[in-house]
C-alpha positions as CSV (number, residue, x, y, z in Angstrom):
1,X,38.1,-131.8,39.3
2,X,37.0,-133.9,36.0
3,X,34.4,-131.9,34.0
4,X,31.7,-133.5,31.9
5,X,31.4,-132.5,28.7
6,X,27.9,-132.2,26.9
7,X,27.0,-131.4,23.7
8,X,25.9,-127.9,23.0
9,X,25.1,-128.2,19.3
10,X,25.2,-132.4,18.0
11,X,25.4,-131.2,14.3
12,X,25.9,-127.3,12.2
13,X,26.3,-126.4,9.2
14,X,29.1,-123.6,8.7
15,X,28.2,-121.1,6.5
16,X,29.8,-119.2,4.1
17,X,32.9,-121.6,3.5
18,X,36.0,-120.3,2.0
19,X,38.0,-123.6,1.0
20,X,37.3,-126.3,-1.4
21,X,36.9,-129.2,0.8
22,X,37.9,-131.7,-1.5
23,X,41.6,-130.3,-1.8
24,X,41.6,-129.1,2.0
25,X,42.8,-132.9,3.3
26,X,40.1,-132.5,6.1
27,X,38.5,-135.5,8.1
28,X,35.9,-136.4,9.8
29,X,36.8,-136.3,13.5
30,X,39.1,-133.5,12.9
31,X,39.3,-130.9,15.8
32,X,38.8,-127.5,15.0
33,X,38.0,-124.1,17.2
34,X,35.8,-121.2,17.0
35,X,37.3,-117.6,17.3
36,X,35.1,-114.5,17.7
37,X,35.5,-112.7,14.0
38,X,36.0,-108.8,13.6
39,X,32.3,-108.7,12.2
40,X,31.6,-110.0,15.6
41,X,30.3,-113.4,14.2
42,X,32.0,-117.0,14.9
43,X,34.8,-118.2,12.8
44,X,35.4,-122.0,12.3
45,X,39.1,-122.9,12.3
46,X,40.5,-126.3,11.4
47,X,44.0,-127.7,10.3
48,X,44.0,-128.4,6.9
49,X,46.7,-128.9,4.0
50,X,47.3,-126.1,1.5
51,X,49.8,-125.9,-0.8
52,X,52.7,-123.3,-0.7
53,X,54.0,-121.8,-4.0
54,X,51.2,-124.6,-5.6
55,X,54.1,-127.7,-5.3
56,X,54.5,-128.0,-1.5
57,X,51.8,-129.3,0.0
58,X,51.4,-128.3,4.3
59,X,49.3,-128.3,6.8
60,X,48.2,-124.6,8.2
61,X,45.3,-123.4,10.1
62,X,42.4,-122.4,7.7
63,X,39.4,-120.5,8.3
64,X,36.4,-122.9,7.2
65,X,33.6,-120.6,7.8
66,X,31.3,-119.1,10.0
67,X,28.7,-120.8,12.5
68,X,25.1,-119.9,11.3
69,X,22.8,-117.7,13.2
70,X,21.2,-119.9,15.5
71,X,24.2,-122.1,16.3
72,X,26.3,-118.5,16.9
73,X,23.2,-117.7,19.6
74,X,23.9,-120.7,21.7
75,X,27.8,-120.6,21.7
76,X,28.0,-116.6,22.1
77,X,27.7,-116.4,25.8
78,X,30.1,-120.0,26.6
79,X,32.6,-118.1,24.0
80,X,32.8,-115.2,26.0
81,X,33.1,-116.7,29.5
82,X,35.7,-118.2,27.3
83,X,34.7,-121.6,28.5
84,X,36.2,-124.6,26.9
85,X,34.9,-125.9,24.1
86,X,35.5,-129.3,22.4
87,X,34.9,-128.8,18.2
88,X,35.0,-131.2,16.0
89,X,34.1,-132.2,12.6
90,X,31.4,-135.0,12.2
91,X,30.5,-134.3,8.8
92,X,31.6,-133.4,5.1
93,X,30.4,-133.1,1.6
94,X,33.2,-132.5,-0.7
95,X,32.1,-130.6,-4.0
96,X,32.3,-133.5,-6.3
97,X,30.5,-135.9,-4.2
98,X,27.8,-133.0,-3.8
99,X,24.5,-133.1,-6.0
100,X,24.3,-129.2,-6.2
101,X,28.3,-128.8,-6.2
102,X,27.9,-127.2,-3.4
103,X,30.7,-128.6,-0.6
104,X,29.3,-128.7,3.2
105,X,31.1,-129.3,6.4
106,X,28.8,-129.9,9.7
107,X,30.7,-129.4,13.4
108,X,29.4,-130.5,16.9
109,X,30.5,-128.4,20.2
110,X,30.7,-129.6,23.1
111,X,30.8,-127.7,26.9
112,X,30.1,-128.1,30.1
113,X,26.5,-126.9,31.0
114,X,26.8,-126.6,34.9
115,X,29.2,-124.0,34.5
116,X,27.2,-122.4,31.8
117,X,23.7,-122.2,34.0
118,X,25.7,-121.2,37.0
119,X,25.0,-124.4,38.6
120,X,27.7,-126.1,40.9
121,X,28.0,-130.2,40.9
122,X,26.5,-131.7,43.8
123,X,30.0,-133.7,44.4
124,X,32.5,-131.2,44.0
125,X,34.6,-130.9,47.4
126,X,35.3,-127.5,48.9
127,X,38.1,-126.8,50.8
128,X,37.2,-124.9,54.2
């Protein structure tokens, strides 16, 4: 059966960012996924180009950042009944285009909210 995907959270902020978007080669529309961290709060990982022995440039999964308190509320519980999520990027500020130098990348997540309420679809077919 096709599930319908919603969107959880339209637009966050991640927090705390540990690359420099500008050199990072990410794009809007790039997919990215969210990992449980060992602090317990959500990781933001995306594929994005670094450079190996600073000549060679290639593309590795980086961790972006952490989701912010409210967004890491609403995708705790779907994380953990390890639902699937759709994550990508739908925003970016790199730091020189930034008027506080201050890069920003923004994410919307999508789920499926029947199966997070509990709910069953109306139209699903069960097999006696």
């Amino acid at each position: 059966m096709h599930e319908q995907l919603q969107p959880l959270i339209s637009k966050a902020q991640i927090v705390g960012l540990r690359v420099n978007v500008g050199k990072a080669g990410l794009c809007i529309g790039d997919t990215a996924h969210l990992e449980f961290l060992d602090d317990g709060q959500i990781g933001l990982f995306a594929k994005g180009r670094q450079r190996w022995l600073g000549l060679f440039p290639r593309r590795r999964l980086l961790h972006l950042g952490q989701m912010g308190p409210i967004a890491s509320d609403i995708l705790s519980e779907p994380m953990r009944k390890e639902m699937h999520l759709r994550v990508r990027i739908v925003g970016l500020t790199p730091e020189h285009l930034s008027e506080t130098r201050e890069p920003e990348v923004f994410v919307s997540v999508w789920g499926t909210v029947d199966r997070l309420m509990g709910v069953t679809p109306a139209n699903s077919d069960h097999a006696s």
